[in-house]
N, C-alpha and C positions, 0 to 999 in steps of 0.2 A: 624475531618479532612475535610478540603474542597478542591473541585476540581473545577476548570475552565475550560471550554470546549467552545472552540472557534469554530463555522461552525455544525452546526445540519444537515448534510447529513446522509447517509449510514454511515458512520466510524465515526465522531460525535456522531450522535444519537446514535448509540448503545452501545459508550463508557458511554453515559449520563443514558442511560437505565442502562446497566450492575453495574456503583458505585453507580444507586439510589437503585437498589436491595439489594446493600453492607450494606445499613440504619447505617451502621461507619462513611459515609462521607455527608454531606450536598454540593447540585451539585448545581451549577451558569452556566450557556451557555450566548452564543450569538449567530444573524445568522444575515446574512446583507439584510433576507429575514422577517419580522416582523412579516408576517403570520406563517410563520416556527415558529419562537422563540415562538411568540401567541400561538400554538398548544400543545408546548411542555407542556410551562406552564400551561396549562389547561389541560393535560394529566396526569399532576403531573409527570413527569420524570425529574424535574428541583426545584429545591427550592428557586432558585432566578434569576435576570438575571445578568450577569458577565457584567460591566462598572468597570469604572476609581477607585470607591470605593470598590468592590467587590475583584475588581484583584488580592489587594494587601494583601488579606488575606487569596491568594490558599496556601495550600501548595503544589501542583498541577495543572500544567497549560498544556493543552492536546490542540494542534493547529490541527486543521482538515481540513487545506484549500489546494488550488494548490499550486505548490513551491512557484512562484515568489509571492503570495497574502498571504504565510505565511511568510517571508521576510519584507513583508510589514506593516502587522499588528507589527512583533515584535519593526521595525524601528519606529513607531507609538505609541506601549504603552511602549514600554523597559522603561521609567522613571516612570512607576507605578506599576512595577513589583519586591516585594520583594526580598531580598538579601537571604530569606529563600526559595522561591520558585524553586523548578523543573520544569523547562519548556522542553514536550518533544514534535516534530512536527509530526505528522503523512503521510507525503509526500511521493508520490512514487519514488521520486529520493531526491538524498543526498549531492552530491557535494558541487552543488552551493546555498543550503540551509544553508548546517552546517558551511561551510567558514562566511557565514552572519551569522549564529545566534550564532558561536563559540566569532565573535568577539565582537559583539552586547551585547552577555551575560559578557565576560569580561569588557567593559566597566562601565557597570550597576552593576554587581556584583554578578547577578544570576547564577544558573548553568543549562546548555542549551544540549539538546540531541538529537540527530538526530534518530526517530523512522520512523517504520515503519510496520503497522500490518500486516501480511500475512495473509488476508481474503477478503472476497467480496462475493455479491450476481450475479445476472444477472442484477435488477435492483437497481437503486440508490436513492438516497433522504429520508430523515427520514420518512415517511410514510411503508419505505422499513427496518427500521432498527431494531435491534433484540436482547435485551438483554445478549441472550446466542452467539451471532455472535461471539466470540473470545475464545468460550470454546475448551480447548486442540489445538488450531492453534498457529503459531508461531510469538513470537515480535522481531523484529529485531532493536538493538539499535545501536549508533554511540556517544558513547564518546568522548573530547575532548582526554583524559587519562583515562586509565584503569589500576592503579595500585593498586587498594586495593579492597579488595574482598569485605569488610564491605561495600563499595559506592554500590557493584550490589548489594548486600543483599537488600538495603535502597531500591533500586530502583525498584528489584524484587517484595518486599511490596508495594508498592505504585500502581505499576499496578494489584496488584493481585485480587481487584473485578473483572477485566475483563477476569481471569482464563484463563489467556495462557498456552497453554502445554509448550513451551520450550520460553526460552529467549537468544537470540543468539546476540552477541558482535562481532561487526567486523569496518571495517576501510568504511570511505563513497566511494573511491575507490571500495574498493571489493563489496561493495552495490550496484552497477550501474552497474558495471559489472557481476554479477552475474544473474540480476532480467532485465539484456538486455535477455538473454537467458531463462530465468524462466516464466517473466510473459511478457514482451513486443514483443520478436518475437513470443510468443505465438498468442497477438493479431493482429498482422500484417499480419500472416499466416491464421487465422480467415477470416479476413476482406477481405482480397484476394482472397482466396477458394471461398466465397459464390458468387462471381461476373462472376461464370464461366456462360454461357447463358446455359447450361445443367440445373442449380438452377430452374430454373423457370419450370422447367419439374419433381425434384427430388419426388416430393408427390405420394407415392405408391410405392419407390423406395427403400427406406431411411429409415434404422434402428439407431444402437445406433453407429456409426462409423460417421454417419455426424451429427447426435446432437454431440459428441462430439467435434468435429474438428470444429463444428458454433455458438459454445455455446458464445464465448467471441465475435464474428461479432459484434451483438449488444453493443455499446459501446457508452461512453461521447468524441466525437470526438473536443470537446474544451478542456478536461481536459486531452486526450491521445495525444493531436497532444503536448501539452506543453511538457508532458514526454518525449515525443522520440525525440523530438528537442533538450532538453536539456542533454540527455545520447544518443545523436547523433554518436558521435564516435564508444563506445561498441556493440549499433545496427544494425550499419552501419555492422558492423566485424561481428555479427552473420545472419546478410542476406546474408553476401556473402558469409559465409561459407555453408550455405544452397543453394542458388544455385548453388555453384558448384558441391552440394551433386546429387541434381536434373539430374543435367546433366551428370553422370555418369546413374541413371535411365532411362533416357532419352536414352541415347547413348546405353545403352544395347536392350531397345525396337526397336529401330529405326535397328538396325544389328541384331538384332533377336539371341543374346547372351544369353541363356538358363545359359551357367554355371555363367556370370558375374552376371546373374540378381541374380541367388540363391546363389550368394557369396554376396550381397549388402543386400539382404535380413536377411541373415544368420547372417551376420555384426551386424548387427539394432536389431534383436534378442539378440543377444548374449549381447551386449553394453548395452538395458534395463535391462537385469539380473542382469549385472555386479553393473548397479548405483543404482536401484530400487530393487531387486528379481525380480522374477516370480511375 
């Protein structure tokens, strides 16, 4: 079996690390960085490098770039991409990827799927990437159709050197809206927080309550400002539904509302048991 691995970052690399461990599949990359690719291939995490002849012999084709530069690549090699090949993206939004690679793929004749790995470190770039990065975490896929079980079986296999714990099936819709709330206003609310002028005093303050809440701050401010701009809408819907949260906090400090604060409290309590446990 071979696999093609477009973009040697954090989620590249470690997918190239993870099926060269598999020794089932013979791995091919590319990076549009040559020191990158250079590296890999002298690290041995790579058996060859993925061009025009290589492509057409994945059975397996794993896009690791930003939406609009995975879009681009497919518009680019789609005519030397086999009719036997799976090609699936690993972009943090799905929309405006899977409309382009759903049709793209139908033109050419391959079959094209909208992924996305539910992992990450703090830092990025293949220097940063890790074999074991997708053991027991979750892959999220976007089919064109999903009517036969045998197709996820097929596809289940094909990702399994990278040992996802679950593989979850849903619509590019429910993706973006979903992962507005999950992982984007996560980093929004990050990136905000830290910028209070109290920050620069927090050292001897500061336990495990503000590493967590600053953990994502540090971020690819080129590859996040593309995500949120392009799942604009959904984001837009859970900032505001959060400041309005605020201001109910807010409004009880400010009036000096003892019962409303421990009902808002009590609220946010109970609502994490509810969707998470204790």
């Amino acid at each position: 079996m071979r696999v093609g691995i477009v973009g040697l970052g954090l989620i590249g690399g470690s997918f190239a690390k993870a099926y060269h461990e598999s020794k089932d599949w013979e791995v091919y990359g590319m990076d549009s960085d040559k020191r990158i690719l250079d590296l890999a291939l002298l690290a041995e995490d790579l058996d060859g490098v993925l061009d025009e002849t290589t492509i057409s012999q994945c059975d397996l084709l794993l896009i690791a770039l930003y939406p609009q530069a995975v879009i681009e690549y497919l518009e680019k090699n789609a005519p030397y991409i086999s009719k036997d090949t799976v090609v699936i993206d690993c972009g943090g939004t799905k929309r405006k990827i899977c409309e382009a690679g759903f049709q793209i793929a139908e033109k050419y004749g391959f079959t094209f799927i909208g992924g996305h790995p539910m992992a990450g470190r703090h830092y990025t770039g293949y220097k940063y990437s890790l074999a074991n990065l997708y053991d027991g975490m979750a892959m999220v896929i976007i089919p064109k159709t999903c009517d036969d079980m045998n197709w996820l079986e097929h596809i289940k296999d094909l990702l399994k050197p990278a040992r996802f714990g679950t593989v979850t099936v849903t619509t590019a819709e429910n993706h973006d809206k979903m992962i507005a709330f999950t992982s984007q206003l996560a980093h929004v609310v990050s990136n905000a927080y830290i910028k209070s002028p109290t920050a620069r005093e927090h050292h001897g303050y500061s336990a495990g309550s503000y590493k967590d809440l600053t953990r994502v701050a540090w971020l690819n401010e080129v590859m996040w400002t593309e995500l949120f701009m392009e799942n604009r809408d959904y984001l837009t819907e859970e900032i505001r539904f959060l400041r309005e949260e605020l201001k109910k906090y807010q409004n009880a400090l400010e009036q000096q509302d003892f019962e409303k604060m421990r009902e808002l409290l009590r609220e946010g309590k109970e609502r994490k048991v509810e969707v998470d446990g204790r």
